[in-house]
C-alpha positions as CSV (number, residue, x, y, z in Angstrom):
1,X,-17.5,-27.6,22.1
2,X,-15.9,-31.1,21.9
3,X,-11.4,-31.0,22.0
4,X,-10.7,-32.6,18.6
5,X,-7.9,-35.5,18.5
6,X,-5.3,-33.6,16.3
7,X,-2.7,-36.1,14.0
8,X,0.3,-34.3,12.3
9,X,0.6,-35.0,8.7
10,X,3.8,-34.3,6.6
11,X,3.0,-36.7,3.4
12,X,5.1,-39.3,4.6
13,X,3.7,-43.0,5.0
14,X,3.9,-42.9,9.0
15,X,2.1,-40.2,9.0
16,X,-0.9,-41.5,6.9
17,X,-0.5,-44.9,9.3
18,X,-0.5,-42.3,12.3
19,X,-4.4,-40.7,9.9
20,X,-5.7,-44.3,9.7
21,X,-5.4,-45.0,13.6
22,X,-6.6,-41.7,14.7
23,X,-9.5,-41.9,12.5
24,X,-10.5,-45.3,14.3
25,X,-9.9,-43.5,17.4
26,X,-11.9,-40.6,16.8
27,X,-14.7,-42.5,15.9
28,X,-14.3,-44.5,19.1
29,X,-14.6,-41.6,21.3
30,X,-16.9,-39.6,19.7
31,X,-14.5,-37.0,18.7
32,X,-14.0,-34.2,15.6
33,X,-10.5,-35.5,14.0
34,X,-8.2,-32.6,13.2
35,X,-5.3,-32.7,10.6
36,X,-2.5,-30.5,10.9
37,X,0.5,-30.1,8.1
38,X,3.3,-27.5,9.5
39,X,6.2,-26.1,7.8
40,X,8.3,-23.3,7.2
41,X,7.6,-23.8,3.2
42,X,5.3,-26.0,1.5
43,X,3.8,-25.9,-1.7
44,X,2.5,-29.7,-1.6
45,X,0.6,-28.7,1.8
46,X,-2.8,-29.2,-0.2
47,X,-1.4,-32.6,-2.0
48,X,0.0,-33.2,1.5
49,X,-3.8,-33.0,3.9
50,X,-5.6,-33.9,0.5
51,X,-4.3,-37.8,0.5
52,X,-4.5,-38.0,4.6
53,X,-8.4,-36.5,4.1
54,X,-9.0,-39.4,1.9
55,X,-7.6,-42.1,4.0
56,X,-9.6,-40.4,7.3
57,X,-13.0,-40.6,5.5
58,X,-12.3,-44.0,4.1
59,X,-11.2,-45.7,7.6
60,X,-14.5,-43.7,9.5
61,X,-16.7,-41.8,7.1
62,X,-18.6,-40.5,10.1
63,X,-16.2,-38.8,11.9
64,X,-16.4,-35.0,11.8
65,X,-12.9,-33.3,9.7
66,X,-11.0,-30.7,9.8
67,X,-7.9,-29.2,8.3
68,X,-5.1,-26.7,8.7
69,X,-1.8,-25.7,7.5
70,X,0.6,-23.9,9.7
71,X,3.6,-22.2,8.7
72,X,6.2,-23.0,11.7
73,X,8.2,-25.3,12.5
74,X,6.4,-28.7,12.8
75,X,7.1,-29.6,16.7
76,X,6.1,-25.8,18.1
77,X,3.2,-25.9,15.7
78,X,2.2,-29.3,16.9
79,X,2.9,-28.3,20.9
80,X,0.7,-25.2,20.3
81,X,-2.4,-27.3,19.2
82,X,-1.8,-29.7,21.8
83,X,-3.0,-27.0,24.4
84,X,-6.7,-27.5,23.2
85,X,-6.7,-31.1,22.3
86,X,-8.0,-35.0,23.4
87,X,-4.3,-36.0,22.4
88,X,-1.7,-35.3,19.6
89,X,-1.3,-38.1,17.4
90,X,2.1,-38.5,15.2
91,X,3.8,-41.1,13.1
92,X,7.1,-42.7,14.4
93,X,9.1,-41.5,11.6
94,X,8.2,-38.6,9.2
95,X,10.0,-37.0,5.9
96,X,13.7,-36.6,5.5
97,X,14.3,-38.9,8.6
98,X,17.6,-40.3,8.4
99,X,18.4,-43.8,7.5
100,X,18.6,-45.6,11.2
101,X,16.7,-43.5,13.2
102,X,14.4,-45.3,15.0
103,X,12.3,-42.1,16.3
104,X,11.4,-39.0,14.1
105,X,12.9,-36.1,15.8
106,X,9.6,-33.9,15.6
107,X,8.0,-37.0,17.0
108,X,10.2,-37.1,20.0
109,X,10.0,-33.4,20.6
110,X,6.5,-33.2,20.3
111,X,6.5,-36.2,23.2
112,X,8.6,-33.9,25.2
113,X,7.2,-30.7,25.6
114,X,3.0,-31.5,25.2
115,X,0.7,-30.5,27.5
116,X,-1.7,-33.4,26.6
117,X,-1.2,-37.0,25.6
118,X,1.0,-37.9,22.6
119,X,0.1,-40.7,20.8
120,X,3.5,-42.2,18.6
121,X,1.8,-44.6,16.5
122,X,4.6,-47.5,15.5
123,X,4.5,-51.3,14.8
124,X,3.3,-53.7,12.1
125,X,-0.5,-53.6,10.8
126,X,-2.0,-56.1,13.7
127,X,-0.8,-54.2,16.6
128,X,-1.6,-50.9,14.7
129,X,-5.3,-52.2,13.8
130,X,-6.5,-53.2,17.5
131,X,-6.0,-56.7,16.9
132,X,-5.1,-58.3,20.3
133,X,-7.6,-56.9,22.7
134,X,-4.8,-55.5,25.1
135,X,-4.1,-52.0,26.6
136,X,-0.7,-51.9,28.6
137,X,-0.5,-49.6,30.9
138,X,3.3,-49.2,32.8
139,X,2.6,-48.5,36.7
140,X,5.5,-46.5,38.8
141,X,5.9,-46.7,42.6
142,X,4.7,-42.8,43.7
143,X,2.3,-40.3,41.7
144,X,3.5,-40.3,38.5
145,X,1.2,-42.8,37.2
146,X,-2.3,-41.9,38.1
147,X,-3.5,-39.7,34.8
148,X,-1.4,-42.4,32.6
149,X,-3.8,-45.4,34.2
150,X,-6.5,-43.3,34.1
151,X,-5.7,-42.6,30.1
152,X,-5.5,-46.7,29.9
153,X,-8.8,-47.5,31.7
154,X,-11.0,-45.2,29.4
155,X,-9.3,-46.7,26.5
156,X,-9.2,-50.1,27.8
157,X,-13.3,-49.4,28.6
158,X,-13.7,-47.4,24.6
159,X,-12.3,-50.8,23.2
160,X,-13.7,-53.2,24.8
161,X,-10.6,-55.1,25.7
162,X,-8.5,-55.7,28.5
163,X,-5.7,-53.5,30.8
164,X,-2.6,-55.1,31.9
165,X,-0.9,-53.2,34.4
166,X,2.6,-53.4,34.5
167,X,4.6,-52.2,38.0
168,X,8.8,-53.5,37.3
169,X,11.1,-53.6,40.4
170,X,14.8,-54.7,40.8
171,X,16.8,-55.5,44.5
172,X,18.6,-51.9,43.9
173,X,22.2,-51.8,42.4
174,X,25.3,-52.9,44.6
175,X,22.8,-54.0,47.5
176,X,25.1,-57.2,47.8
177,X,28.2,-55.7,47.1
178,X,28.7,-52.2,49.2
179,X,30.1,-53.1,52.8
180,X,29.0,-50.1,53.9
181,X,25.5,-50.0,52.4
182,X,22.5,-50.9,54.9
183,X,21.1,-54.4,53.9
184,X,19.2,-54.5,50.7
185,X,16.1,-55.9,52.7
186,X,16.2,-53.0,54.9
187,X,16.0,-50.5,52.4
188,X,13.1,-52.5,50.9
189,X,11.4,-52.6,53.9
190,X,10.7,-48.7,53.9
191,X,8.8,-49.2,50.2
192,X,5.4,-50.4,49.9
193,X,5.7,-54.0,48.7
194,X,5.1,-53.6,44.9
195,X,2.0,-55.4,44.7
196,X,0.2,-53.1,46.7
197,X,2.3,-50.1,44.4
198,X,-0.2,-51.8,41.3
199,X,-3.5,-52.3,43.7
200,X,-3.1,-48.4,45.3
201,X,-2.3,-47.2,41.6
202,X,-5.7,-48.9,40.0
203,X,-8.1,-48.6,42.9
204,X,-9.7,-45.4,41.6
205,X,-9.7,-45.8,38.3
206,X,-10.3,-49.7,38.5
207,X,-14.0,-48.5,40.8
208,X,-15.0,-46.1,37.7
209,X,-14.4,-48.2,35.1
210,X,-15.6,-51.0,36.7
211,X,-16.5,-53.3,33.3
212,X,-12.7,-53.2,32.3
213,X,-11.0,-56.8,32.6
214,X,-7.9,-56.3,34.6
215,X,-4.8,-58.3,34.1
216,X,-1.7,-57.2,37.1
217,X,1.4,-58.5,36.4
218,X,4.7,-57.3,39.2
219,X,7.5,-58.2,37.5
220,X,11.0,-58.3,38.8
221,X,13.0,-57.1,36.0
222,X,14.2,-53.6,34.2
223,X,10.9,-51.4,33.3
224,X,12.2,-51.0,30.3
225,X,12.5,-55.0,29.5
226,X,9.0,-55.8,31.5
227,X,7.0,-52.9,29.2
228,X,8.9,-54.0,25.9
229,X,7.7,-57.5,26.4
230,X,4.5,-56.9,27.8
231,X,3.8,-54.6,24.6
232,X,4.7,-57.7,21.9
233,X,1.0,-59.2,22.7
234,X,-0.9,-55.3,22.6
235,X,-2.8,-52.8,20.7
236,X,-1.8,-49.9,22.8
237,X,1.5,-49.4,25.4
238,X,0.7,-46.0,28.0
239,X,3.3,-45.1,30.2
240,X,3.6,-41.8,32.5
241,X,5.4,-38.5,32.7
242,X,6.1,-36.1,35.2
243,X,6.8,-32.4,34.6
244,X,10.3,-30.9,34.6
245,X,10.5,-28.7,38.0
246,X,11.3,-25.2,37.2
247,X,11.3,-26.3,33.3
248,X,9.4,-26.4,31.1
249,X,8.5,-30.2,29.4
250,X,8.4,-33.3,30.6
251,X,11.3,-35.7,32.2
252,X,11.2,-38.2,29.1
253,X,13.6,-40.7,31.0
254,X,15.2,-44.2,30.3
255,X,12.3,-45.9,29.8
256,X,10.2,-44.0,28.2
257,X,12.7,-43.2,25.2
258,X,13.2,-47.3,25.2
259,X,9.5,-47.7,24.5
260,X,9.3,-44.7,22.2
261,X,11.8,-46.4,20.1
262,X,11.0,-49.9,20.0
263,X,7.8,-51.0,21.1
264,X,6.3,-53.1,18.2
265,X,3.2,-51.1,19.3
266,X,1.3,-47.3,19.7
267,X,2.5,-45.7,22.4
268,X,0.7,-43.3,24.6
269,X,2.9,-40.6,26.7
270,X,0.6,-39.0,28.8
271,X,1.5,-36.1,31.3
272,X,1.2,-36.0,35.3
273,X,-1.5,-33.6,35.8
């Protein structure tokens, strides 16, 4: 039996936005597309999955749907589906979110505590609609990164397009300004040099997908400002998290909540394995 790709609907226009580009995903990979309204109360639930039905089957006729309504609160109900799923897939903003907020809250709990990829679909209509033929993939010195490339490559490979991989570094803070601090060049000299961080990170994905155009860019700057900028030109941003130890959820750190809230494009958070 085929894991579906499951998109939380709440009747808000995010959320049908979050329908259209799961549909198109769905029918890229071959997968059933679930829909999945959650709340404590509803009485519009059928109004609700009844309008995001319509927009599925108009944006990929042939993908196989489903749908189901919950009665928990959105994020557990969400979390719970996740554990049998190809990826959760949520608008950036949903109903009743307050004026400002640049995240939904369900959205960004959801991120937090998934066992399988969330997808936070965000951004105008041409970054949304796989219009630039980009994946972005953000590369960390260490582990951390390896299923979150791997995620990239097999989309980068479903669309037909190309992955740049992103690996950020900065001389570390106060290098040139703490007497007592060994030289900044010897600290650096105990780190692989970060071109070598992007090839050792890529190696075994880059062999299996080996049709995948790959652009590496290592950028000395903030993550956070080398993924935000890289993302202006893409159709998808993936970034890496590692599981809390002794918790449980995911370490949702400074730069992934910077690309959560303002990448002008989908963002993928997908979990160490």
């Amino acid at each position: 039996m085929t894991i579906p790709l499951v998109v939380g609907v709440d009747g808000s226009e995010a959320s049908l936005e979050a329908v259209d580009w799961a549909a198109d995903e769905a029918y890229r990979h071959e997968l059933p597309l679930h829909l999945l309204h959650a709340a404590a109360r509803s009485r519009e639930a059928s109004d609700v999955l009844g309008a995001a039905s319509e927009r599925a089957r108009a944006g990929a006729p042939t993908v196989r749907l489903s749908s189901e309504v919950l009665h928990d609160d959105a994020a557990s109900a969400l979390v719970d589906k996740g554990r049998n799923a190809f990826a959760l897939v949520l608008g950036s903003r949903g109903i009743g979110g307050l004026a400002g907020m640049l995240l939904g809250s369900v959205s960004l709990a959801v991120a937090a505590r998934a066992d399988c990829p969330v997808v936070v679909v965000r951004g105008a209509a041409e970054h949304r609609g796989a219009e630039f033929g980009d994946v972005v993939v953000g590369v960390e010195d260490g582990e951390g990164s390896g299923t979150a490339v791997h995620f990239a490559f097999r989309e980068a490979h479903a669309r037909g397009c190309r992955l740049v991989a992103v690996h950020a570094w900065n001389t570390p803070f106060g290098a040139f300004t703490t007497p007592q601090a060994p030289p900044w060049y010897a600290l650096e000299a105990h780190r692989r040099p970060p071109a070598q961080v992007l090839d050792d990170a890529l190696r075994g994905a880059a062999e299996r997908y080996g049709d995948v155009p790959v652009s590496r860019r290592v950028i000395e700057d903030p993550a956070r400002q080398a993924l935000l900028e890289a993302a202006s030109g893409a159709d998808l941003l993936v970034v890496g998290a590692r599981r809390r130890q002794g918790h449980l959820g995911l370490q949702l750190g400074l730069i992934n909540h910077a690309v959560l809230h303002h990448a002008p494009c989908p963002v993928v958070v997908v979990p160490q394995i």
